[in-house]
C-alpha positions in Angstrom: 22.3 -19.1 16.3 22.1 -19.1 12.3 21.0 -22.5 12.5 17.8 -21.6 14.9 17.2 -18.5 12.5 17.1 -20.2 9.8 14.5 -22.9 11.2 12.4 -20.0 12.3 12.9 -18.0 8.3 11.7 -21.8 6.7 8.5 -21.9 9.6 7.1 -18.6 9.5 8.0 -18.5 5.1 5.6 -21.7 4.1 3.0 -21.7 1.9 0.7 -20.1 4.2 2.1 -16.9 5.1 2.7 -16.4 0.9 -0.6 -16.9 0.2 -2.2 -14.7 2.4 0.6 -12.2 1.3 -0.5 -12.6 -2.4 -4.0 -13.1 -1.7 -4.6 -10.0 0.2 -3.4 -8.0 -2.0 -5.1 -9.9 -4.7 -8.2 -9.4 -3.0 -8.0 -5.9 -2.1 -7.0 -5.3 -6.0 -10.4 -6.5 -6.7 -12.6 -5.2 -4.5 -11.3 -1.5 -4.7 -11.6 -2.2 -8.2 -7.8 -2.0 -9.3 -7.4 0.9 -7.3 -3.5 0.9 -7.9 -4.2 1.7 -11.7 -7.3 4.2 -12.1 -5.7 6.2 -9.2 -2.4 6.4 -10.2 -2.2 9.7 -12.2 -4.0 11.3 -9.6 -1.4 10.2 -7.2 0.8 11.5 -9.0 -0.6 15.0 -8.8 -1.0 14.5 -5.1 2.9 14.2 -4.6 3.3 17.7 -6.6 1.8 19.5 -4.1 -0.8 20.8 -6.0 -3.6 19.7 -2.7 -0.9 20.5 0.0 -2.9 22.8 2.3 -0.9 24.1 5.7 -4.2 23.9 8.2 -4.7 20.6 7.6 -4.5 18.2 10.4 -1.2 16.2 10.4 2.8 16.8 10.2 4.3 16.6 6.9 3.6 17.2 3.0 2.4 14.5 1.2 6.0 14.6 -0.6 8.0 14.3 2.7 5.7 11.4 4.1 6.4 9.7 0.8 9.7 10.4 0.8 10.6 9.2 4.6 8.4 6.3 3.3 10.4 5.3 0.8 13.9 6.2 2.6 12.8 3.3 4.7 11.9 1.2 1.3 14.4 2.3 -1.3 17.6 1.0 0.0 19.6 -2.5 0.6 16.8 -4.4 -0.4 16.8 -2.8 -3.8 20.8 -3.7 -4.0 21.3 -6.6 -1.3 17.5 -7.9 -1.3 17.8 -8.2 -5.2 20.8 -10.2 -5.4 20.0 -12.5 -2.7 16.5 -13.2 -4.3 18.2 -14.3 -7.2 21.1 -16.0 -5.6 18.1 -18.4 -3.7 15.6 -18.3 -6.2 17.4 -18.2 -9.9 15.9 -15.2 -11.9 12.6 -16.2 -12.0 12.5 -14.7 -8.4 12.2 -11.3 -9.9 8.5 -12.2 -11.3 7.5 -13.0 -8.2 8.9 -9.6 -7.1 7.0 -7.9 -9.3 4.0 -9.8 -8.8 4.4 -8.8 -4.8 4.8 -5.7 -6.1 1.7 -5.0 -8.4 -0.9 -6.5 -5.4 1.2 -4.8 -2.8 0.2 -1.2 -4.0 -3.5 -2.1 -2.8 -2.4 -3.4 -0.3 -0.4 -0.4 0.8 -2.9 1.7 -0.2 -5.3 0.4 2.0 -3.2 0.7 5.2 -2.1 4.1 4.7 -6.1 5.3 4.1 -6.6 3.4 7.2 -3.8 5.3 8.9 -4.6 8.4 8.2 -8.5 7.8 8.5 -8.5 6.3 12.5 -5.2 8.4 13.4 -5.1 10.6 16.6 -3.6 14.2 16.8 -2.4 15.0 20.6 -2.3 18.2 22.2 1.0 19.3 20.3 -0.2 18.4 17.4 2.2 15.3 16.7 0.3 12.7 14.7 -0.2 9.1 15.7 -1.1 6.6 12.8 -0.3 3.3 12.3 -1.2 -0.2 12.2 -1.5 -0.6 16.0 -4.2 2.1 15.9 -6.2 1.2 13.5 -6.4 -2.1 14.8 -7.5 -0.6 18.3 -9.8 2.0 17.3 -11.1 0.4 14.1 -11.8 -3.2 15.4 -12.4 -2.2 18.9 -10.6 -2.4 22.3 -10.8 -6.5 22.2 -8.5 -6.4 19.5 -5.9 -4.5 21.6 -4.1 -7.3 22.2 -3.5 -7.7 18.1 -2.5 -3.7 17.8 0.5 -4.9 20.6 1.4 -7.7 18.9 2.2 -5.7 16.1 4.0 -3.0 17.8 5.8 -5.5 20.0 6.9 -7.0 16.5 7.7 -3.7 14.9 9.9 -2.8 17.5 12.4 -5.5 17.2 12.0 -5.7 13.9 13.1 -1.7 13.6 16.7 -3.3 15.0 16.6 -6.2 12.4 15.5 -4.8 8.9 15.7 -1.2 9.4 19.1 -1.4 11.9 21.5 -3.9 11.8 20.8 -5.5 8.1 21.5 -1.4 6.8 24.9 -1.1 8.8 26.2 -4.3 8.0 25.4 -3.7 4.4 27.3 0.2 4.9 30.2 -1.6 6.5 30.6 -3.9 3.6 30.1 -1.0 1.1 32.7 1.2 2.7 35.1 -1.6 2.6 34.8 -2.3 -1.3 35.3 1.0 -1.7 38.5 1.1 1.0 40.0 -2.3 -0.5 38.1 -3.9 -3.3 36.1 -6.7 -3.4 35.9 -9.7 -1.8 38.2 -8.7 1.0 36.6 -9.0 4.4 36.4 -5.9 6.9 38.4 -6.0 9.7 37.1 -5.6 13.1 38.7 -2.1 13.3 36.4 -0.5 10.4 33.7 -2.1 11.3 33.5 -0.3 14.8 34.6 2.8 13.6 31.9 2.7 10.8 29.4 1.7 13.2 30.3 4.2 15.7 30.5 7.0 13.3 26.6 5.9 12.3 25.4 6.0 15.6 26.4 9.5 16.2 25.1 10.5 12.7 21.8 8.8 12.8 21.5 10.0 16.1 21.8 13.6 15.6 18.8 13.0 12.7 16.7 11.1 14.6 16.5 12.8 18.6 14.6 15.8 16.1 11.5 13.8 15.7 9.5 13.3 12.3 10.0 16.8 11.0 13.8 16.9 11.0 13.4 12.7 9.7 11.7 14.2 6.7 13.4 17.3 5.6 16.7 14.6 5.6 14.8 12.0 3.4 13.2 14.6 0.9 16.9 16.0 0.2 18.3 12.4 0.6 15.7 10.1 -1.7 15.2 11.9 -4.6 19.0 12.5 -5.3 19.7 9.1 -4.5 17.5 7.3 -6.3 17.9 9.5 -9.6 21.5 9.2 -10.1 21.2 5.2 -9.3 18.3 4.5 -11.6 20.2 6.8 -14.4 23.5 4.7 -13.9 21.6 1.5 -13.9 19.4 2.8 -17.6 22.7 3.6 -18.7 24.2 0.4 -18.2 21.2 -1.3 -20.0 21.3 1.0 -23.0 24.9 -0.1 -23.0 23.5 -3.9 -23.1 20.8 -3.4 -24.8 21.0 -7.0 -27.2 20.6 -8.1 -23.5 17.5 -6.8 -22.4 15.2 -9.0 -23.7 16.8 -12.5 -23.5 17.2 -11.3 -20.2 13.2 -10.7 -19.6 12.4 -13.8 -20.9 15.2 -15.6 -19.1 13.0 -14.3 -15.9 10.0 -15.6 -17.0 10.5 -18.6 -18.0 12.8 -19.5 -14.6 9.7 -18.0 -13.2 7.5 -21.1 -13.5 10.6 -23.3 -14.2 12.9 -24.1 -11.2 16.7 -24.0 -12.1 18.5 -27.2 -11.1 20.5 -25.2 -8.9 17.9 -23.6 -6.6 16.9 -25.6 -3.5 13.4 -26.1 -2.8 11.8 -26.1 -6.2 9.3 -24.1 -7.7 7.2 -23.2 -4.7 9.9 -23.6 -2.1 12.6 -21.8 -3.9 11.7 -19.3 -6.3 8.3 -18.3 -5.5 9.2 -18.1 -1.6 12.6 -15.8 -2.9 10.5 -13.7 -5.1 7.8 -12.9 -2.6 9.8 -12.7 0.4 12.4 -10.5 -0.9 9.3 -8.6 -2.8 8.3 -7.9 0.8 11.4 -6.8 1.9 12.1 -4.4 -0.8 9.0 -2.4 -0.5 7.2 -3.4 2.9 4.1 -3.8 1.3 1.5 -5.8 3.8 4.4 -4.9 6.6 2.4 -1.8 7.6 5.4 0.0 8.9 4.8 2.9 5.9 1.2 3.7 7.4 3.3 5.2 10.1 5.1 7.5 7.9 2.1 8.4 6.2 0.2 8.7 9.1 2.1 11.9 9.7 0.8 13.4 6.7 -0.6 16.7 6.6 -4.4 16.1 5.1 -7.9 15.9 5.8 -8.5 13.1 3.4 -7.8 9.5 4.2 -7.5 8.2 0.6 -5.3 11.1 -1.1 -2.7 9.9 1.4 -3.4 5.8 0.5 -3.4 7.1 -3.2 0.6 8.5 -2.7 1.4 5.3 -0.7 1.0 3.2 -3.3 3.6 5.3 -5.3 6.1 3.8 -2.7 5.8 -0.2 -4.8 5.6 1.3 -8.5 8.9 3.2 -7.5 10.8 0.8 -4.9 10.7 -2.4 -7.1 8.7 -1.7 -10.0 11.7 0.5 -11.3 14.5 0.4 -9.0 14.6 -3.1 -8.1 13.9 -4.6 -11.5 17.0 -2.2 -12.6 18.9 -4.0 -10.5 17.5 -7.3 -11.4 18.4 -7.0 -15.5 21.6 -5.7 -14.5 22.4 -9.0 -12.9 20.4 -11.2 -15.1 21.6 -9.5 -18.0 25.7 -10.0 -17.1 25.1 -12.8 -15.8 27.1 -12.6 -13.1 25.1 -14.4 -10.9 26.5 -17.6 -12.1 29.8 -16.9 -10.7 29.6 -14.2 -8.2 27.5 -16.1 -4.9 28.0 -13.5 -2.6 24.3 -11.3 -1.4 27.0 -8.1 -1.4 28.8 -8.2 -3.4 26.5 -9.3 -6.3 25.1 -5.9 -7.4 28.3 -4.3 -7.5 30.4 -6.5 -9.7 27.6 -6.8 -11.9 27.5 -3.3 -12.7 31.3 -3.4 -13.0 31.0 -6.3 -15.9 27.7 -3.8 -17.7 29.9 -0.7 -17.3 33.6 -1.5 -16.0 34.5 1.0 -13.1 30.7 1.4 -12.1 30.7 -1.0 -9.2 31.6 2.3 -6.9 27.7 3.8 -7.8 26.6 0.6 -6.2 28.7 0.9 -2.8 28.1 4.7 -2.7 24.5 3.9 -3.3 24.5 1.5 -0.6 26.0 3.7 2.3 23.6 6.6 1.2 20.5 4.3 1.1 21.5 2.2 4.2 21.7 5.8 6.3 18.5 7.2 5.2 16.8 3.4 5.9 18.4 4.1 9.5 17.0 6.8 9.8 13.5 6.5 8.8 12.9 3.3 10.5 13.9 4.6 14.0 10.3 6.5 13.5 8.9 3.7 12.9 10.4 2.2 16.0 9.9 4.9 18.0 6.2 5.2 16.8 5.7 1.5 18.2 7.1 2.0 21.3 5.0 5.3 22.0 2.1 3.1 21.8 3.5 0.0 23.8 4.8 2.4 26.2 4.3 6.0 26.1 6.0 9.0 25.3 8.7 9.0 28.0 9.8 5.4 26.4 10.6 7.1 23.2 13.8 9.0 23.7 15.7 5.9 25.7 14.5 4.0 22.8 16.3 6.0 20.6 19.5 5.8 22.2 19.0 1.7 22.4 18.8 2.2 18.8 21.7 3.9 17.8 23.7 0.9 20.0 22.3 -1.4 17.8 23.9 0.5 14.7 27.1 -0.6 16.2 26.1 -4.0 17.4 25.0 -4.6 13.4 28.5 -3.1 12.1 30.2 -6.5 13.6 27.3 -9.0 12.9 27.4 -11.7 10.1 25.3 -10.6 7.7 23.8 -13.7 7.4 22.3 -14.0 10.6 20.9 -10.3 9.9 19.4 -11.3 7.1 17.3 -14.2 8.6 16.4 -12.0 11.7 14.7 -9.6 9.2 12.7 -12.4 7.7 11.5 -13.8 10.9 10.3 -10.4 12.0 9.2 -9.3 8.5 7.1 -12.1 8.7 5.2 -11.4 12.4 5.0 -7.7 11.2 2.6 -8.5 8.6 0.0 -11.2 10.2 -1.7 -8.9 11.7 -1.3 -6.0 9.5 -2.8 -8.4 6.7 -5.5 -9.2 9.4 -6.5 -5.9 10.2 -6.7 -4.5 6.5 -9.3 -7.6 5.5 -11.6 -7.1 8.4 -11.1 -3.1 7.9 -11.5 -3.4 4.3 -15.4 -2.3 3.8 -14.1 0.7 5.4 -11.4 1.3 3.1 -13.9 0.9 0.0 -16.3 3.3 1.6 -13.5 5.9 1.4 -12.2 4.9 -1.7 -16.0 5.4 -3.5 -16.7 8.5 -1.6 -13.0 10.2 -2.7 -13.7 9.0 -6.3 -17.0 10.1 -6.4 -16.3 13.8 -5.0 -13.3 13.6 -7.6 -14.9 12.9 -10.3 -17.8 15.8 -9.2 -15.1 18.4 -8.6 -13.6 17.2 -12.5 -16.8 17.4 -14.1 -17.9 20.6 -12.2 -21.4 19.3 -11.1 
């Protein structure tokens, strides 16, 4: 099975697929005139609440969409995703990271103002944006067949990425913390972990969007703090480290290590951006469904607090993780994906490896969580509304089918599906993107009016 996986990860990761990663966002960068920088204060204000207004159309504040956004974002790809990128690609992966990362806000940006801007509000008032229906409704009904391919691809990737890949990752984390490291769960926790998930997750999730969000805005916030702070304080700590470290990264950036497979292009640039990806879901589209549910009447104030979700996810809490590692260098000893993170924050601070596996578990349950919506949000469209509550329950089986999974094979799965997910998201955000420029001057324009006072 890992051998066919990992055939498909090498086909649907070649050159191409990068480039149009990179190059969409590149693109979009430029024609919304770096968007992801002039904006960003005012996104900033956005997510304080300061425009929140409670007749406006949608479901949740623009804190809680950004929140369940990131819940689905800030997680095991931050810890796991991190260490792996640099375990196939040397450091110089984490460039390429950040590089996914810096185009990615446009590119997020855009597909969240799309969302919001060709979502529909039913009869209850429950919000449907996504992807899937901006393809529909903003390329027409021929394209129908793209906006399914999409969803059909976002469903089974909701029991990859968002499913299996976060309960293996909680299993492994509960057992370092059980027994120590490098001692492999037996078959006994790893049900009892995964059935003890299920019911959890399940008790968020059967409450819909709302109950998903008031969970993540507790959750995030607190979780991400206290991880960031241990990780700043392990770097202060280290500090004669910090810049042999950076440059360590950039030069291993555009100079292969011997001991990465695959070179330059193959290796590390392929790590970086697939991993990039993966951290922060940037050109996935699966946040547009989050922030779809937004409550606003403007299109681009929500893209504007989307793009917070990259600056955050691996902009700052990835590249934490990333000098940690670098900086210990622990990497050159340590070759298992999870088991990295943690023993190099036990060699920056000894006894600190615990943050890691607490982190995990916390940030694998809230990823659960939040990508069931986006699961669920896919299979409304495929299906309808009656499909949504048996989908749910399929999905809490799959917590426990991922508890006693190799994680490798989870791992590849994600990619593959990662991978479909974004063709034609990327597809759909090019032809869409005069659109998403119209907005964008017409938001500015008002913005800089209302400033000004004319």
């Amino acid at each position: 099975m890992n051998e066919w996986l990992l055939k498909g990860v090498d086909f649907v990761w070649g050159i191409p697929l990068m480039l149009f990663l990179v190059g969409t966002g590149l693109f979009l960068t430029i024609r919304l005139r770096c968007v992801q920088f002039r904006g960003l204060s005012h996104a900033v204000r956005v997510v304080s609440g300061i425009f929140d207004r409670q007749n406006d159309p949608g479901e949740i504040s623009h804190f809680r969409a950004l929140s369940t956004a990131l819940s689905a974002t800030i997680g095991t790809g931050n810890i796991v995703g991190v260490a792996a990128a640099i375990l196939a690609g040397g450091p110089g992966a984490v460039f390429w990271m950040w590089v996914t990362a810096c185009v990615g806000m446009a590119t997020k940006f855009s597909s969240c103002t799309l969302a919001v801007h060709f979502r529909k509000i039913d009869e209850h008032g429950e919000a449907h944006g996504g992807p899937m229906h901006f393809i529909e409704r903003g390329m027409g009904r021929q394209f129908k067949w793209l906006a399914v391919a999409f969803a059909g691809f976002t469903a089974l990737a909701s029991f990859g990425i968002g499913n299996m890949f976060q309960i293996n990752s909680m299993v492994s984390a509960v057992s370092e913390l059980m027994y120590g490291q490098g001692i492999e769960p037996h078959l006994g926790l790893k049900w009892g972990i995964g059935i003890v998930s299920a019911m959890a997750v399940a008790s968020v999730i059967l409450g819909g969007i709302k109950r998903i969000a008031v969970i993540a805005g507790f959750l995030v916030p607190f979780m991400c703090a206290a991880y960031v702070c241990i990780g700043l304080f392990i770097l202060v700590l280290n500090a004669e480290s910090i810049l042999p470290g950076i440059k360590l990264i950039l030069y291993h950036a555009f100079n292969a290590p011997e001991s990465v497979t695959g070179g330059l292009l193959g290796g590390v640039i392929r790590s970086g951006v697939a991993r990039g990806l993966f951290s922060n879901e940037a050109g996935l589209g699966s946040a547009a469904m989050a922030h779809g549910a937004a409550r606003t009447s403007e299109p681009v104030r929500e893209g504007l607090v989307a793009m917070l979700g990259p600056l955050i996810d691996t902009l700052v809490v990835c590249t934490i993780t990333a000098l940690v590692i670098v900086n210990t260098g622990v990497y050159e000893t340590v070759k298992i994906k999870g088991q990295l993170t943690a023993a190099a924050f036990d060699a920056g601070l000894p006894g600190a490896g615990w943050v890691v596996s607490v982190g995990i578990i916390l940030f694998s349950f809230s990823t659960l969580v939040a990508w069931s919506y986006y699961g669920d949000r896919a299979v409304d469209y495929l299906f309808g509304p009656h499909a949504v509550t048996p989908y749910r329950f399929v999905y809490t089986g799959f917590i426990i089918l991922g508890a006693v999974r190799p994680l490798d094979e989870v791992i590849n799965f994600c990619d593959i599906m990662n991978a479909l997910m974004a063709i034609p998201n990327l597809i759909a955000i090019i032809v869409l993107s005069p659109v998403v420029a119209d907005l964008t001057r017409n938001y500015m324009r008002n913005l800089s009016h209302a400033t000004t006072g004319e």
